[in-house]
N, C-alpha and C positions, 0 to 999 in steps of 0.2 A: 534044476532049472538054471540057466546061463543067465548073468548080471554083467551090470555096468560096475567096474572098480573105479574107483579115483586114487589115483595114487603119485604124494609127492615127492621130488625127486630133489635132488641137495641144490642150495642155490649158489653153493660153489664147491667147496667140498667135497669129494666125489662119496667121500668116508663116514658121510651123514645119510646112506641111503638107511633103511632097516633091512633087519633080517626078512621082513615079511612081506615088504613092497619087490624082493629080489624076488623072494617066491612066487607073488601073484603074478608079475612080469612074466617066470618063467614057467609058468601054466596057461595063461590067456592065448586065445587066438590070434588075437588083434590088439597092434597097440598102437592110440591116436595120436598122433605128437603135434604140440604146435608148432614146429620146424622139425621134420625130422632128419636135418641134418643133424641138429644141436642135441637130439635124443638118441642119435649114431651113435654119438661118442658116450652117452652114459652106458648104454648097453655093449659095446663093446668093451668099455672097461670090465663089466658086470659077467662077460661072455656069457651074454643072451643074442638068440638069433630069434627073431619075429615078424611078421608082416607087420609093415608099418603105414598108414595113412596120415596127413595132412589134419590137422582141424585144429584152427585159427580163425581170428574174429571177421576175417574175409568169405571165410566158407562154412563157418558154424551153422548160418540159417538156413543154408540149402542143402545140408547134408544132415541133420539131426536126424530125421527122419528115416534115412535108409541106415544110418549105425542102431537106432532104437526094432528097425526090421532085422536087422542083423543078429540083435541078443535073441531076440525074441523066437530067430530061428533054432536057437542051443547054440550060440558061438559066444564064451566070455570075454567081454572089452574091458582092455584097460585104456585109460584117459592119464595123460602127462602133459606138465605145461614144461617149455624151455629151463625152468626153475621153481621153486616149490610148490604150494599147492595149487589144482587148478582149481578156477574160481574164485579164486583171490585176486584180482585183479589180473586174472587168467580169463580164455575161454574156458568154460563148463556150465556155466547156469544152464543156457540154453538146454543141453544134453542133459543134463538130472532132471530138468523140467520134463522134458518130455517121456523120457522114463517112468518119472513117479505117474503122470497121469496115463500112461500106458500102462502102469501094474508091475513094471520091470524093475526089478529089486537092483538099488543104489547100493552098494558098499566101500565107505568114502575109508580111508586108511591114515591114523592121523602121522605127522611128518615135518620137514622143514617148512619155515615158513618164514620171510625175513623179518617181521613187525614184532613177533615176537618177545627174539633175543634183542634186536634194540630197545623195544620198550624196558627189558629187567634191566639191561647196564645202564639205559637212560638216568638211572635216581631217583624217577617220578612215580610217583601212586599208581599201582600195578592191580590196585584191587579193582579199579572201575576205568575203562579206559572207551574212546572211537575211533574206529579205524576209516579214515575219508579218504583211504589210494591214492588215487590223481586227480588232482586238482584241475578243471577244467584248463585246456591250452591257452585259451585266450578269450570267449567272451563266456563271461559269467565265473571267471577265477575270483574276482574282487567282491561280489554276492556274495559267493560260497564263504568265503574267509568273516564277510560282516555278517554274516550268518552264526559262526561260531563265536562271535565275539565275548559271548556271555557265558561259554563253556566250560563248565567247573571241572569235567574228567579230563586226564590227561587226552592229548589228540595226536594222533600218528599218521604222517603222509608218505606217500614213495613220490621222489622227485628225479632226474634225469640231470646227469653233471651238464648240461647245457643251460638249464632252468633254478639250479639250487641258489644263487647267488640273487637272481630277480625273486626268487619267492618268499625268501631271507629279508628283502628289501618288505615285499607287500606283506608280510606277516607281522615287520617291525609297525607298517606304518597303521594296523589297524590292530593289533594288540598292547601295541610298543614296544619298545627297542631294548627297555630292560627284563620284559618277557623272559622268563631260562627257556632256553630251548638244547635237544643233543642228538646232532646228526649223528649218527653212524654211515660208512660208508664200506662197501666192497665185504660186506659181512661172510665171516669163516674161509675169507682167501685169506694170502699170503702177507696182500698189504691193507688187512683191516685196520679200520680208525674209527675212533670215534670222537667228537670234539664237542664241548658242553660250554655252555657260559651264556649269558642277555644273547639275547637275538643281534642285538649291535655287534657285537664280538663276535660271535662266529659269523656272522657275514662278512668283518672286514679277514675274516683267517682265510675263508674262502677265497675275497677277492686279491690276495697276497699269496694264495695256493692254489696252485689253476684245480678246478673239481676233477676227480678222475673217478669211473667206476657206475655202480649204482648207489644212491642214496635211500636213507629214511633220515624223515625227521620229526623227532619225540618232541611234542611243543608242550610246557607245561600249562597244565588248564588255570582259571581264571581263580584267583586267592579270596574265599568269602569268607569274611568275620562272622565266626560263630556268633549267633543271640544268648544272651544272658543265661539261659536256660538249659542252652546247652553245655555253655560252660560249667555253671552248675552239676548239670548230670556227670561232667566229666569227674568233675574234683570227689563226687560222691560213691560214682564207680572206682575213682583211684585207691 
């Protein structure tokens, strides 16, 4: 029975694909790209040759439904975003969605993903963390932020070097400005960075460093004094 694969693909690195998303690549019928110029060039590094279709958040909703007719006919899909996994702040909800309630077997492949490896080098508590993507463009960015305000797990956003420097700003002004927070930038290229310190500090490195690339930014969550109690249990388990 032919499936939907999700499969992600390096988010700069060409040398981070797997051995097994090359494979599925090069047995599917069909593979969805969300630009498929930018999926060109993974596959021809990869020398894979395959039919390739468009599906992007312009045409997700009016196409679901003839790729989920497609599997269903015996043709295997694979699903790629521009860079790691789809549904991450990729298109693909849509298409799994419709799949699962159609009976079509999902087989997601796990892969790069940039939230990740920032959150480990970040420094921060890795055992509980939320991943908020993007931050609303303009109405309802400043809600969303007074909304976490009280947020004890570490928090991970993706920002846009045109945005990193104003969001630095509205993060300082409703968490504060000695907040830690540690962007990474341009993660697994050539000129990866990463830059850690109060929210005040790396905003003004930013504004002293013009932003280049893609961003994340690992914002540490909010510092709550243990109760007596717990301290207690601590010194007792020690």
């Amino acid at each position: 029975m032919a499936k939907l694969y999700i499969v992600p693909t390096p988010i700069g690195n060409l040398d981070d694909i797997t051995l097994r998303a090359v494979r599925v690549l090069q047995s599917v019928d069909l593979i969805l790209a969300e630009d498929t110029r930018t999926s060109s060039v993974l596959l021809r590094h990869l020398g894979i040759e395959k039919p390739m279709r468009p599906h992007h958040k312009f045409n997700e909703h009016a196409t679901v439904e003839a790729v989920a007719r497609t599997i269903a006919e015996g043709r295997d899909v694979a699903l790629v975003s521009d860079a790691g996994t789809p549904g991450i702040s990729d298109p693909g909800f849509l298409l799994v969605r419709t799949c699962v309630e159609k009976g079509i077997e999902v087989e997601t492949l796990p892969g790069a993903t940039a939230l990740i490896p920032a959150l480990v080098q970040s420094g921060f508590p890795c055992d509980k963390f939320c991943f908020e993507g993007f931050l609303p463009q303009k109405k309802g960015r400043t809600k969303r932020l007074e909304e976490l305000a009280e947020e004890e797990r570490t928090m991970i956003f993706y920002e846009s070097p045109f945005r990193v420097v104003k969001c630095l700003e509205q993060m300082a002004e409703v968490f504060g400005a000695d907040r830690n927070v540690s962007v990474s930038r341009e993660l697994t290229k050539k000129f990866e960075q990463t830059v850690r310190g109060t929210i005040a500090e790396v905003a003004q490195w930013f504004r002293d460093h013009e932003p280049k690339g893609e961003f994340v930014i690992v914002l540490a969550g909010k510092w709550r004094k243990p109760h007596r109690t717990e301290v207690e249990e601590s010194e007792t388990n020690g």
